[in-house]
N, C-alpha and C positions, 0 to 999 in steps of 0.2 A: 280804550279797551285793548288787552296785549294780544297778539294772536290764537294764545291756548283756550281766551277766554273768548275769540273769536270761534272758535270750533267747539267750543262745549257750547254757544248758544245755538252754532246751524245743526250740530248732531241732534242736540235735542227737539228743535224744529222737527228735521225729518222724522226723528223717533214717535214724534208728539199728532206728526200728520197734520198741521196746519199751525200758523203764528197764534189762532186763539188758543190751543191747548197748552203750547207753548206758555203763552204769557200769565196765564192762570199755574201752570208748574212752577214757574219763578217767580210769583207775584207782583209782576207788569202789567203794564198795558198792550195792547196788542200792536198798538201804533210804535212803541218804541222797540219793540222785536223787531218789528218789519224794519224799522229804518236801520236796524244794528245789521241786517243779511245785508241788505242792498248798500251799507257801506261797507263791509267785506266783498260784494262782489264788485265795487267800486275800486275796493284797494287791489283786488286781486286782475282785474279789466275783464273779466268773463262772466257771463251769467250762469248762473247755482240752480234757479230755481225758473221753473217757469210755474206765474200766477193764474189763477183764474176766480172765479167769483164761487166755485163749489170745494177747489182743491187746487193741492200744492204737488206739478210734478218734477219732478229732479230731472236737471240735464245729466250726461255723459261727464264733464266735466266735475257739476256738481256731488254725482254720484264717488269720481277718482276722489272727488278731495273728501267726501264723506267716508271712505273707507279707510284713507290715508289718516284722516282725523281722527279717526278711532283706535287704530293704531297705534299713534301716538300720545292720546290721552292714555292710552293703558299702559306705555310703559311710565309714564309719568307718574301715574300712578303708584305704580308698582316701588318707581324710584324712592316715590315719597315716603311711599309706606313702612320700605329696608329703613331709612337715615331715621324715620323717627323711632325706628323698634328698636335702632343699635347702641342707642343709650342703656336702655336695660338690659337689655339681651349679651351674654358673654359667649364672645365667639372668638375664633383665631386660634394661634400656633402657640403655646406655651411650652417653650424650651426649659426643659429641667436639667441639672446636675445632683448627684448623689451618688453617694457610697453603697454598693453593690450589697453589701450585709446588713446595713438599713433598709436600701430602698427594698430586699427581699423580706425583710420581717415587717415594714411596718407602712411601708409605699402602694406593696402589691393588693392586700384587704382594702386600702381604699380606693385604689385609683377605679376601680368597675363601678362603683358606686358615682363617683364622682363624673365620669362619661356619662352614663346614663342621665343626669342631673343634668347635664352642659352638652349636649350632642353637640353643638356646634366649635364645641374645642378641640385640638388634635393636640394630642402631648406628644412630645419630642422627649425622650429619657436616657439620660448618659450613663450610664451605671460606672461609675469608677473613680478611686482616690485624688484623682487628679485636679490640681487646684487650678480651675478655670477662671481665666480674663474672663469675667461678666459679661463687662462692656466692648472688650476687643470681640469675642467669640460669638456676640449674639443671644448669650443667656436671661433669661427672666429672673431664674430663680435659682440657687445651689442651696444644698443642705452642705453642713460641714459637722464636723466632730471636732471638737477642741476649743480655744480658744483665740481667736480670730484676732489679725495684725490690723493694725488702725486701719482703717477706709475710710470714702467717702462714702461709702455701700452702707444700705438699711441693716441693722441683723438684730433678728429676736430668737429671744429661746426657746424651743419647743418642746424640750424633752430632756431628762437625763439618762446619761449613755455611762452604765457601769464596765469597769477596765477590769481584769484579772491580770495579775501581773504573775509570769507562770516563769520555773525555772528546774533545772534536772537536778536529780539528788545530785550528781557527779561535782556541778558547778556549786551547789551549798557545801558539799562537803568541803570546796579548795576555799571559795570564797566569804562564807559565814552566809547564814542568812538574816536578811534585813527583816527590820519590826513596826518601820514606821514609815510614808512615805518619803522620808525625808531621804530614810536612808539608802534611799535609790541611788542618789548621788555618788557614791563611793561603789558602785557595781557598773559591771557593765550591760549595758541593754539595746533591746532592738527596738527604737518606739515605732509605733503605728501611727502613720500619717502625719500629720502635723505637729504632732510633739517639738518640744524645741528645748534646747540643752547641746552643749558640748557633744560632739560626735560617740556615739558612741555609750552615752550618759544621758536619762533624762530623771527629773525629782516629780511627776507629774502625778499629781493626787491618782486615786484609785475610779474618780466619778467625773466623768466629761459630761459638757452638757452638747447636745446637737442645736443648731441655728439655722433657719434659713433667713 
């Protein structure tokens, strides 16, 4: 028998007030209780209990280590009890990335809900265009807008992100106005974020999709 299971049988002894109540709680014999104390306090060299033929009284000794025993099965307990819940249960730091005019129209409605759901999560929230190392920086998860350069990184679509492509009468007037997006290409423009095209030039449809 290991030692925890040495102190779950003497705690319960004392609790139980003698080896027969004892051995009737763990369905034993009374004979094999007694011999499981008296070879703890064998192993330990001090005597636990002093016997008598009406009752069982606890030494000095045996009382330090009944306290101590208790102690220590509770936090044992307690240990066991977190590792088996932490399978189900979602807890920790979840470090996010996202874009400041996303995460304000469509981040902030859900994330109260979603704490409330998970109190044991604490989110971390970057708000800004900035295309974050994942894996260098620590992140879990980033939203993006656009269309994303090969990785090794998971990415699914969550959303479609419609673009306005905006321009001053001054600039139509010198440079014509385009009809399709194709004809982006031959204008000059400022794309947002990640767009990707010649400096200064991008052909990028009117409808992004968001990813995280």
């Amino acid at each position: 028998m290991n030692p925890y299971e040495d102190m779950r049988l003497f705690t319960q002894v004392l609790d139980a007030g003698s080896f027969t109540a004892a051995a009737q709680q763990l369905g034993a014999s009374k004979q094999w209780v007694s011999r499981r104390v008296m070879a703890l306090e064998a192993r330990l060299g001090v005597r636990l209990l002093n016997r008598s033929t009406r009752r069982l009284a606890v030494t000095p000794l045996g009382q330090a280590y009944y306290d101590a025993a208790q102690r220590l099965l509770a936090d044992l307990e307690q240990v066991e009890q977190s590792i088996a819940g932490a399978e189900g249960a979602v807890q920790g730091t979840l470090r996010v990335s996202a874009p400041l005019s996303f995460a304000v129209e469509h981040l902030s409605p859900l994330l109260p809900a979603f704490l409330r759901a998970h109190p044991q999560v604490t989110v971390e929230l970057d708000l800004s265009d900035r295309n974050v190392d994942l894996l260098a920086e620590g992140y879990d998860l980033a939203l993006r807008i656009g269309v994303l350069e090969d990785s090794g990184l998971i990415a699914r679509g969550i959303a479609d992100i419609e673009r306005v492509w905006c321009a001053s009468p001054a600039y139509l007037a010198e440079h014509g106005t385009p009809h399709t997006p194709a004809d982006l290409a031959g204008h000059l423009c400022l794309p947002y974020g990640r767009e990707r095209g010649r400096p200064g030039v991008s052909s990028a449809p009117a409808t992004r999709q968001a990813t995280a």
